[in-house]
C-alpha positions in Angstrom: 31.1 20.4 -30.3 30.7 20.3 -33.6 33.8 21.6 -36.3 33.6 24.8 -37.4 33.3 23.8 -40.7 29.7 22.5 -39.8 29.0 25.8 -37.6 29.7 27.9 -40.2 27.0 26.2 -42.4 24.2 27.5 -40.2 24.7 31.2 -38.5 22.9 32.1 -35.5 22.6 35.4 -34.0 20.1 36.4 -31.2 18.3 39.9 -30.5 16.6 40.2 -27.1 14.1 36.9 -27.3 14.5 36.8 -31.3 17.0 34.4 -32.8 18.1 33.9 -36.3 19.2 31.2 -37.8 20.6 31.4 -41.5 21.5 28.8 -43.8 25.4 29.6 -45.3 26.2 27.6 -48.0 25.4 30.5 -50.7 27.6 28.7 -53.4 24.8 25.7 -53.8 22.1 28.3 -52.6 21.8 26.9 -49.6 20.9 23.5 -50.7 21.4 21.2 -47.7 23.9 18.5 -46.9 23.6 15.8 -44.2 26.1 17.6 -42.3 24.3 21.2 -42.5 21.0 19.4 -41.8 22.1 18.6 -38.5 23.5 21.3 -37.8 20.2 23.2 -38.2 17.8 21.0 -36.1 20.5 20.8 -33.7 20.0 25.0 -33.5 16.0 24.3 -33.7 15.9 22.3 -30.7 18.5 24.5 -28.6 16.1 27.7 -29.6 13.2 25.5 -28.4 14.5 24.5 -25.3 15.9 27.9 -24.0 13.7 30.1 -22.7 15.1 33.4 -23.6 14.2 32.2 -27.2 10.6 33.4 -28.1 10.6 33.6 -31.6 12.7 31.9 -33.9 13.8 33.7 -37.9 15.1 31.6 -40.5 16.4 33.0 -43.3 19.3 32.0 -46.3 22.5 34.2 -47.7 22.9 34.5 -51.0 20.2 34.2 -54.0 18.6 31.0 -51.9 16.8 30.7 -49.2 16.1 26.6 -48.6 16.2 24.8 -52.5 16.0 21.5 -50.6 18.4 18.8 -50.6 21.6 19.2 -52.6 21.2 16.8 -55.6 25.4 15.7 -55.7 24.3 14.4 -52.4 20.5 12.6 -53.9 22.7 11.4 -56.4 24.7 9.2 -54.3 21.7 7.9 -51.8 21.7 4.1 -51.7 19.8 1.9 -49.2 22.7 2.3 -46.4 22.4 6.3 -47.1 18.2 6.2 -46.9 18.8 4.3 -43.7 21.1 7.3 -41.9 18.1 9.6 -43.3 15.8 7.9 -41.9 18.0 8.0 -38.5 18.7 11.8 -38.2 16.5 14.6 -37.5 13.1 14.6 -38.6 11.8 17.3 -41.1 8.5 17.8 -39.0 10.2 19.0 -35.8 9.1 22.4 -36.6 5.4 21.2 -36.2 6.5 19.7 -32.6 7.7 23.3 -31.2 6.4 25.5 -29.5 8.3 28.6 -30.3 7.1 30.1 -33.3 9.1 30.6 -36.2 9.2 33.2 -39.3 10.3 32.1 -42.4 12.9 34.8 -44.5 12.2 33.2 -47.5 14.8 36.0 -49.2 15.3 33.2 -52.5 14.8 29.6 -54.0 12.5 27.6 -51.9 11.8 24.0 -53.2 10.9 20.8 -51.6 11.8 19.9 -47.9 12.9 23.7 -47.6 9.3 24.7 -48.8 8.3 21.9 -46.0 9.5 23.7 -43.9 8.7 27.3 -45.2 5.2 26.0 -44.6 5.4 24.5 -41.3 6.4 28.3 -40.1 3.9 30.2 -38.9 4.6 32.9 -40.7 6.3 33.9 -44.0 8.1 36.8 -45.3 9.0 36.4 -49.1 11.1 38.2 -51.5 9.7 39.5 -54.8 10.0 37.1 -57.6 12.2 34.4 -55.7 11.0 31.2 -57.2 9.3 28.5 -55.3 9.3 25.0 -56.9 8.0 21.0 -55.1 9.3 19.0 -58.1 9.0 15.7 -56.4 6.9 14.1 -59.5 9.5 15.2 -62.4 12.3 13.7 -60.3 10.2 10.2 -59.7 9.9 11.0 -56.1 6.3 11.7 -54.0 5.4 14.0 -52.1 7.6 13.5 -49.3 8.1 16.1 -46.0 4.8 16.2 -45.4 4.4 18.4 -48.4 1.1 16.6 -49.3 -0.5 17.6 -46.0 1.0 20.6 -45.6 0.0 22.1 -48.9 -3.8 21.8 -49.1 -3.9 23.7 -45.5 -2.3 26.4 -47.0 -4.4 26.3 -50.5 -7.1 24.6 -52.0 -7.2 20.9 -52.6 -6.7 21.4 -56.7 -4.1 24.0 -56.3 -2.1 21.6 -54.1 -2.6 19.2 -56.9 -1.6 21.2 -59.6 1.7 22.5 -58.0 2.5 18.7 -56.6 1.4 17.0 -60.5 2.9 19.4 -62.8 6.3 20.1 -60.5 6.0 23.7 -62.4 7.9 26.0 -60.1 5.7 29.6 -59.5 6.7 32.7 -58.1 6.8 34.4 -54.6 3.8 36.7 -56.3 2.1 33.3 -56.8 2.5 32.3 -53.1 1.3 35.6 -52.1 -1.8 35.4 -54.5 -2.8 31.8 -52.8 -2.6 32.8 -49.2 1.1 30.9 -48.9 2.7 34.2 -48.2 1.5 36.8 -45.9 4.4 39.5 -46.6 5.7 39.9 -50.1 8.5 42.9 -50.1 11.8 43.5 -51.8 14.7 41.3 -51.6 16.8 43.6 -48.8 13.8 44.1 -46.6 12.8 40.1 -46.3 15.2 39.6 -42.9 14.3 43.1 -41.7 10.9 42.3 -41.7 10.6 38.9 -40.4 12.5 40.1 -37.8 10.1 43.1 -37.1 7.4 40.1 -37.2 9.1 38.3 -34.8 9.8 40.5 -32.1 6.6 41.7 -31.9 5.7 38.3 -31.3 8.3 37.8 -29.1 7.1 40.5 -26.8 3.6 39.5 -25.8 3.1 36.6 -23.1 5.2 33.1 -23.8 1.7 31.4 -22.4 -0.3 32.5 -25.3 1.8 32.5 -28.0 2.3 28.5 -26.9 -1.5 28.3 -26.5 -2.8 29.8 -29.4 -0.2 28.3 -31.9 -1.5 25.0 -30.5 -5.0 25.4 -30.3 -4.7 26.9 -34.3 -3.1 23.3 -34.9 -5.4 20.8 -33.3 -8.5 23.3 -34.6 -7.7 22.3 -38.1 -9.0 19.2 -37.9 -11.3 18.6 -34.6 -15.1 19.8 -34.6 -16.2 22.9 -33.4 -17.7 22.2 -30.0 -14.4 20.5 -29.5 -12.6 23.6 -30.2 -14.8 25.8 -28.7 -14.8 23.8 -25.0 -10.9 23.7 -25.1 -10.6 27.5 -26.0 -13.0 28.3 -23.2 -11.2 26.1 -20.7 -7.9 27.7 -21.6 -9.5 31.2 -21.2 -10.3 30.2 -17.9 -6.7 29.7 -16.8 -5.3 32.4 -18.0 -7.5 34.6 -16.3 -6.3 32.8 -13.4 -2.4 34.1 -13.9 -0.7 36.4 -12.9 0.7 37.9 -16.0 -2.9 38.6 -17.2 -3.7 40.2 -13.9 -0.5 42.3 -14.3 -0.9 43.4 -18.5 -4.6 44.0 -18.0 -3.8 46.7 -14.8 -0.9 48.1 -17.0 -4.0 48.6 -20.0 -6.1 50.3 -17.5 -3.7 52.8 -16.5 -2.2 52.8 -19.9 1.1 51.7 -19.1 3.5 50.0 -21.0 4.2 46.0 -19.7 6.5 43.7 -20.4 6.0 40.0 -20.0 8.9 38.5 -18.1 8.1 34.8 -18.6 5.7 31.9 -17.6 4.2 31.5 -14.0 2.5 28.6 -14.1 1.6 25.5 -16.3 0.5 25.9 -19.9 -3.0 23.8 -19.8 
């Protein structure tokens, strides 16, 4: 068990399927510490693992949201610290789940927190909270997978420009390049991931887990490639039983609620 020192730098709170996870440690602005780190992708994988969880919120107190890494703490990494980072959890985990997450971004998002804003599926992002990957004006690259993750979400010059320059740009930015899907005041960011994420959260586990995968590996493999897989997972879930069951509640328009998996995924 970890102290309370360390729980108390991550809150968790669950609503029905919906958990939310927030990073507390307003004074830095949520700026993360080795200790709060683990912390956090220790509450990832328990949320992925339990199957009450379908849809996981992340959001920040305070002005931040995720500014990255605390820089006291950069300022002291030496080979043996590098090595323990290298050790602990890895910043992609978030691409390895299947539960899908919505990002609060209510504040400052910079570098491995906008890694991870980005491997969300879906982000929420408060009016004119600044967003910043300043990697090449500190003498660092693009590490967290930010290189990759950016030109997915942008074009290949835009990813450029924000990686080369290290400028920061605003939430209205994000929104205007297709990084953001909800831009909304400050004290309706949580409120509205949340929204987001139970609606997710009520529709069938099978093919929320299907589709988020398929969207991944479709990204990067041919069309009749994608097209063959989609049709050969459309043929088992005609096959299930909570397809058989939604589809009858349609016809005579009644409302259906998906109690959880009945059969493999594939």
């Amino acid at each position: 068990m970890l102290p309370d020192a360390a729980e108390d730098l991550v809150l968790c709170h669950q609503d029905g399927h919906v958990r939310t996870l927030t990073l507390n440690r307003p004074e830095r602005m949520n700026a993360t510490t080795p200790a709060m780190r683990r912390r956090f992708f220790a509450l990832l994988q328990e949320a992925e693992e339990d199957s009450g969880v379908r849809a996981v919120v992340v959001a920040g107190t305070g002005r931040g949201f995720w500014p990255g890494e605390d820089y006291a703490e950069l300022a002291r990494v030496d080979s043996a610290a590098v090595a323990r980072l290298k050790a602990g959890p890895s910043y992609d985990f978030p691409m390895t789940m299947t539960t899908p997450i919505v990002a609060a971004v209510n504040g400052a998002v910079a570098g491995v927190g906008l890694s991870f804003a980005l491997q969300a599926d879906i982000r929420v992002a408060a009016r004119g909270a600044k967003w910043a990957v300043p990697f090449a004006s500190l003498g660092l690259v693009a590490e967290a997978g930010l290189s990759w993750l950016l030109q997915r979400h942008v074009s290949r010059g835009a990813a450029l420009e924000l990686l080369l320059t290290a400028e920061p740009f605003s939430s209205e930015d994000a929104y205007r390049m297709g990084i953001v899907q909800h831009l909304v005041d400050a004290d309706e960011v949580l409120p509205t991931a949340q929204r987001i994420a139970d609606r997710i959260a009520r529709n069938a586990p099978f093919s929320i887990r299907n589709i988020r995968e398929q969207v991944l590996l479709d990204a990067t493999r041919p069309w009749r490639e994608a097209y063959d897989d989609g049709s050969r997972r459309a043929v088992i879930s005609l096959g299930r039983d909570d397809f058989r069951k939604a589809a009858a509640a349609a016809r005579d328009k009644r409302q259906f609620t998906f109690e959880g998996d009945d059969g493999d995924d594939h």
